[in-house]
N, C-alpha and C positions, 0 to 999 in steps of 0.2 A: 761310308762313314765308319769310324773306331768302332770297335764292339762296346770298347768301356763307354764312352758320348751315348750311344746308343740304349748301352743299359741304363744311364744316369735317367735321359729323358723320359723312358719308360717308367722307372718310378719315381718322378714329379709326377708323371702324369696318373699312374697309378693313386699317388696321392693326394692329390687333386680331386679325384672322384670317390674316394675315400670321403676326403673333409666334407663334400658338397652332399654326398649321403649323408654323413652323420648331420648337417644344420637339417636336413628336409627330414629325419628321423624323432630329432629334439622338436621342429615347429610341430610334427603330429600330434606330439606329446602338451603343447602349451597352448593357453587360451590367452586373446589379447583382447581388454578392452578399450577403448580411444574416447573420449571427454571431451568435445570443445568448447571453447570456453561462453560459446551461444547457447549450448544446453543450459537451462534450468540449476541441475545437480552440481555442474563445475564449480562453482563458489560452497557449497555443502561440499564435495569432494574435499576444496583445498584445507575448511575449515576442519574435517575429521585429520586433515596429515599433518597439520598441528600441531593436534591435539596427542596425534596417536603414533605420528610418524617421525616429527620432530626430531625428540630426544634421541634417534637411530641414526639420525645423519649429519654430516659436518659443514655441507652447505648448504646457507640460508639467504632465504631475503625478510627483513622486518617490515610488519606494515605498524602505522603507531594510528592509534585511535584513541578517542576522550570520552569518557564516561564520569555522570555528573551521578553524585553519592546523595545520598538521603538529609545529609548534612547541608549540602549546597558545594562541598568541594568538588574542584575537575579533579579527577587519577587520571595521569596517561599508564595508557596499555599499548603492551607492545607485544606484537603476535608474529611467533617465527614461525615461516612456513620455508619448505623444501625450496628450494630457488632452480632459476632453469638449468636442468642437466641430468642426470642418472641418479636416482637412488636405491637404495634397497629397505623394504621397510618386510616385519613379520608378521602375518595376522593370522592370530592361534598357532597351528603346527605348519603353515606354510610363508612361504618367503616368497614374495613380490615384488618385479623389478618395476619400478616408476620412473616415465620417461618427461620429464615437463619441458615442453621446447615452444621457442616464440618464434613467426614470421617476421622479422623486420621491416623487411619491406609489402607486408600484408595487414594491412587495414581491416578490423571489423567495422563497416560503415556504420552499423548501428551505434555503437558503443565509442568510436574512437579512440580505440587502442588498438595495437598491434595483436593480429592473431596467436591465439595461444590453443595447445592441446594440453593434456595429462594421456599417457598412454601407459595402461597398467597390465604385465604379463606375468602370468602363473604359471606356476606345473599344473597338469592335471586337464579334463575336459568337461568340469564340473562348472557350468555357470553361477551358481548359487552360490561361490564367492563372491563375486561381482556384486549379486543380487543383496548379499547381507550387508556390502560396505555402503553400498547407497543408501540404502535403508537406515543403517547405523549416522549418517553420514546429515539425513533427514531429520532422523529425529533429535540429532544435537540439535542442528538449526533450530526448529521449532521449540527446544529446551529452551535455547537462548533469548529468544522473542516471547516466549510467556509471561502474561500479563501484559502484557502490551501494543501499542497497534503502529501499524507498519502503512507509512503512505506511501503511495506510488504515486509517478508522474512520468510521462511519453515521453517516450524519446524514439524518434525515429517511428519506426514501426511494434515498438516494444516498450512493454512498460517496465521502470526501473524506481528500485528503491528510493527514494527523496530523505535526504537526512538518515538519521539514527530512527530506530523504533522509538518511540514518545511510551510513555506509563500509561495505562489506560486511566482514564479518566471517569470518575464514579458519575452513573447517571444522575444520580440523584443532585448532583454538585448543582445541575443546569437547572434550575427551577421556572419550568414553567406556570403558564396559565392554570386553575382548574380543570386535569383528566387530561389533556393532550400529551403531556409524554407517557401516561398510561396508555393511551389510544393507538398512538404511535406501536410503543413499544408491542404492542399486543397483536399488531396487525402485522407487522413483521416478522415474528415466531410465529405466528399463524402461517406464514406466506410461505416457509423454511419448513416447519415442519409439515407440511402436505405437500409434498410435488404429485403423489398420485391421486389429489383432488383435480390438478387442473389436466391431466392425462387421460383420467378416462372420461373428461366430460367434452374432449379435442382443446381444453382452452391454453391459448399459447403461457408456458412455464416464467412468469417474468411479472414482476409488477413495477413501480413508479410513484413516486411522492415528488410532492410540490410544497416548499415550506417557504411563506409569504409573509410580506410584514415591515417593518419599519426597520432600519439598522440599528444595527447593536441592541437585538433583542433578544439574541440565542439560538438564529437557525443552525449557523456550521458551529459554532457551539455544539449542539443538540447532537448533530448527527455525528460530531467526532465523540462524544460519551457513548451514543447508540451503538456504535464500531465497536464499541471495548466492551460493550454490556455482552453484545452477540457474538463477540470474537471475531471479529470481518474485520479487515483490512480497507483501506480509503485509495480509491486511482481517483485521482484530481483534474482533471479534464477543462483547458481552455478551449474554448470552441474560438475563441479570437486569436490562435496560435497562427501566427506563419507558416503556411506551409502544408496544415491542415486541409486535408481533401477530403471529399465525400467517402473517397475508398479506404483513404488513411483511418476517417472514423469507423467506416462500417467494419474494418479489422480488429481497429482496439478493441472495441466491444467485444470484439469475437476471442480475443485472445485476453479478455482481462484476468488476473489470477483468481484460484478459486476460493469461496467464502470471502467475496470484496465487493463492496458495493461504489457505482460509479457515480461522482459527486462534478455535477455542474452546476457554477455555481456562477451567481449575478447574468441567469440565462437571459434577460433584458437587454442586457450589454449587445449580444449578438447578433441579435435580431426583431426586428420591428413587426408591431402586427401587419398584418396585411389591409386592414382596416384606417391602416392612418393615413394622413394626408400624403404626397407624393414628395413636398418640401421634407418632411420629416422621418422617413424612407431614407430618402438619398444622406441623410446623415449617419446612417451604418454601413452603407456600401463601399465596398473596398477593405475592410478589416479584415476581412479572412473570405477563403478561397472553398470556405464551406455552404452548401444552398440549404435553406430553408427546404426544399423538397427532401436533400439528401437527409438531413437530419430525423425527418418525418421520417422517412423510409429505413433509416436506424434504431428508431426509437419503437417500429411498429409497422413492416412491413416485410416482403418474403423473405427477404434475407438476413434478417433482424435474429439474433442467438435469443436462446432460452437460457431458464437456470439465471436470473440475472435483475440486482437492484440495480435501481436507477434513483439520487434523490437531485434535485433540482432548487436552486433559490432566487428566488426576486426578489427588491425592494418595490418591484409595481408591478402589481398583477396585470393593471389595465395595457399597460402594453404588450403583454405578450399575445399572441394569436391563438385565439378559438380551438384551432387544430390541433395545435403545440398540446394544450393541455386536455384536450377530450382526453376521459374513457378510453382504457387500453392504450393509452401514453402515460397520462396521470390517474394514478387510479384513488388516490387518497390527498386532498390538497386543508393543507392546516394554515392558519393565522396564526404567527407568532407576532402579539403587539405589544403594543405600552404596559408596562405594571400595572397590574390589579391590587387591591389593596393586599389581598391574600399573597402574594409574590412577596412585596414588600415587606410583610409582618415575617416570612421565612424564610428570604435575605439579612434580614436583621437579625435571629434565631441563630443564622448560620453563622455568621459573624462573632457573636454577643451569645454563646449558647447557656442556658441555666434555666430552672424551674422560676424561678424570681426576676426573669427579666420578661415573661409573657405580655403582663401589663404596659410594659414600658415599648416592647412592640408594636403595642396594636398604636398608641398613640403617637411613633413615630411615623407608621403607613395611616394613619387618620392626619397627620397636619400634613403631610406630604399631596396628599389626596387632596386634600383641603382646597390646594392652592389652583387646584385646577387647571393645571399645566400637564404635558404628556410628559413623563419619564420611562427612560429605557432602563431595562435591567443592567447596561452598562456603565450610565451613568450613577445609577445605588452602589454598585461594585467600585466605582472609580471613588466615589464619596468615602463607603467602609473602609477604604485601602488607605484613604487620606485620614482616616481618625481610626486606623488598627491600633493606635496604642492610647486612645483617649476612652473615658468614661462612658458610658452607655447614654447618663444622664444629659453629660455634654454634648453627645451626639443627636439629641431629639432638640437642643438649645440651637444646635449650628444647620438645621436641617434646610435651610435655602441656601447653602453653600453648592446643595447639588447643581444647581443650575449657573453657576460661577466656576465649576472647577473646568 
């Protein structure tokens, strides 16, 4: 071979090992952390680069969302986030490369979108960067959702946000019976603030309600004001879903998010006592792939999580089974029924509020009461709603309307 050929190839090859030290000198030097978009944090990630990362960089993708104003107007919003490909964003004295890339042809089964990462590299071998954008990253999110309450609903094996966060809703809006939403409310702060009443006494960390009663009296009412009173979030749970296994539930439960309480609801629907006749059994059978055993053994047996509400509603006690609701499944079970006259007098109040309309309250829930008919507190609301802009007077004149609207 030439001498000169010979020298060439020597320093390629010289620099060749040159370049491949200097990348293995630089990775020593840099920390990487990777996101998927299954973690928890990836959505708090995208929302801080937004916020924070945005204005650094030239490519975007818009997501547009509607948010309803105090007035009753939609705004659309429109939120630019980093789109898929390289960025570089600063935070404080350091500079951060961000890598956002999609699978195309990679499925999140759960979710039904294409796999996505965020991959974020630093200089330096300090985690505690990391450690501060998540955290920064967190408590935007939960800025963003304050005062308000957040429903979830299953999907797959994981539970996901349903809609926008709702306003919380003031306990006091739901007017029950005499003392049952004190009762309620009381026994569930009670339940939160001691975990280490039921630890040292062995009792499993977890309690259960049962809210009963005729429709349209105020049970899910009740419990979505309760969520906003205690700050808990609502996972909504069909037990008649497709698809739903005994193991799909005993996971939910286990993965529900934390400070949320799990709301099953018209649990009648589901399943039949075990006590009824065999003709009327076989009319639930086939709705879902869930057992009455396995439920039991979710609600209240080895493998059943801790740390964890459960509230439950029927419109018919009588059929649900014995088991269902004993002790250490249900532990607190309330009647939510027809107006009492005290309801009616501070639905009207609520309505029609003033020191000079007291009198004229009591004897709209006196002739109401009168007639000796059951009303639901939905139907006094439907009635108010139809004379919000009528005279207080008129509305004690028109008051068998309730039962025509």
């Amino acid at each position: 071979m030439c001498p000169i050929y010979k020298g060439r190839n020597l320093n390629r090859k010289y620099e060749s090992i040159s370049i491949s030290l200097t990348i293995k000198e630089w990775r020593h030097y840099m920390i990487t952390l990777e996101v998927p978009c299954r973690d928890k944090s990836y959505q708090w990630l995208l929302q801080w680069m937004t916020h924070k990362g945005a204005k650094q960089t030239q490519h975007l993708s818009v997501e547009t969302s509607f948010e309803q104003k105090d007035s009753g107007h939609i705004k659309t919003k429109y939120d630019f986030i980093p789109s898929i490909g390289t960025h570089f964003f600063k935070y404080g004295r350091t500079w951060i490369r961000v890598e956002r890339s999609r699978e195309q042809h990679t499925l999140d089964l759960h979710m039904g979108v294409p796999w996505e990462t965020v991959q974020l590299t630093a200089f330096g071998r300090n985690k505690a960067i990391y450690f501060n954008i998540l955290e920064e990253a967190r408590h935007m999110a939960l800025k963003q959702h304050e005062g308000k309450t957040i429903m979830y609903t299953a999907m797959g094996s994981e539970w996901r946000q349903f809609g926008h966060p709702r306003r919380k809703r003031p306990i006091s809006s739901v007017i029950l019976d005499t003392g049952i939403s004190e009762k309620i409310l009381k026994d569930t702060q009670e339940f939160i603030n001691n975990p280490s009443w039921y630890s040292d006494r062995g009792i499993p960390y977890r309690r259960g309600y049962l809210l009963y009663g005729p429709p349209g009296c105020g049970k899910s009412s009740y419990i979505t004001a309760l969520a906003g009173e205690l700050g808990f979030s609502i996972c909504v749970l069909n037990l008649s879903e497709r698809g739903l296994t005994d193991d799909r539930l005993n996971h939910l439960l286990s993965v529900a998010p934390q400070q949320s309480m799990v709301l099953l609801e018209d649990i009648d629907a589901a399943f039949a006592s075990r006590e009824d006749t065999e003709q009327q059994t076989a009319a639930y059978q086939g709705l879902n792939r869930v057992t009455f055993s396995g439920l039991l053994n979710c609600l209240d047996g080895v493998a059943s999580t801790e740390a964890r509400i459960v509230f439950m509603t029927t419109n018919y006690i009588s059929r649900l089974d014995p088991a269902l609701i004993r002790p250490g499944r249900v532990d607190l079970k309330e009647y939510i029924g027809w107006c009492s006259i005290s309801q009616i007098e501070q639905m009207f109040l609520r309505f029609y509020p003033g020191d000079d309309v007291v009198s004229q309250s009591k004897a709209f829930a006196e002739k109401v009461i009168s007639e000796g008919k059951n009303v639901s507190p939905a139907q006094i609301q439907g009635f108010f709603m139809f004379h919000k802009h009528t005279d207080a007077n008129r509305v004690i004149d028109d008051y068998q309307m309730i039962w025509k609207l």
